[in-house]
C-alpha positions, 0 to 999 in steps of 0.5 A: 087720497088727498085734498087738491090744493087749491084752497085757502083757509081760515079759522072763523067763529069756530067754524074752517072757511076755505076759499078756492084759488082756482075757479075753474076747478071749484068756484066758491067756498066751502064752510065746515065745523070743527069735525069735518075741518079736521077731516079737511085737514088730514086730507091735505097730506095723503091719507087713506079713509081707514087712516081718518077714521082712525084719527078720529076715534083718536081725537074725539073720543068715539066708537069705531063706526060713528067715526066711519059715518062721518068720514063717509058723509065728508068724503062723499061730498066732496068727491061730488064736488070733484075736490079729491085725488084719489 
């Protein structure tokens, strides 16, 4: 799976804001901390959930399953918003 391309982004305060270029695909932008902004990140290369996850107990230091839970919530939201190619 992977981000469409889309989106310019940028750091600000600590926070990734990513600005779409493409207003008929996602008219907006989007604002993410620093954890959901590194999953925003691994997904602008293919990647699989289990590779995220991975990356993330890696990163951050956390078990298995609290890295699942976070992965899940972004990836969920932003298959909603109709972001990701599967």
């Amino acid at each position: 799976m992977k981000l469409l391309n889309i989106f310019e982004s940028e750091e600000i305060n600590n926070e990734k804001v990513m600005v779409s270029l493409d207003s008929d695909k996602f008219n907006g932008l989007i604002r993410a901390n620093d954890t959901a902004g590194y999953i925003i990140d691994c997904l602008k290369n293919d990647t699989s959930e289990n590779e995220l996850i991975i990356n993330m107990v890696k990163k951050y230091g956390i078990t298995e399953e609290r890295a699942s839970l976070g992965v899940s919530s972004i990836l969920k939201q932003l298959r909603e918003l109709g972001l990701i190619i599967e």
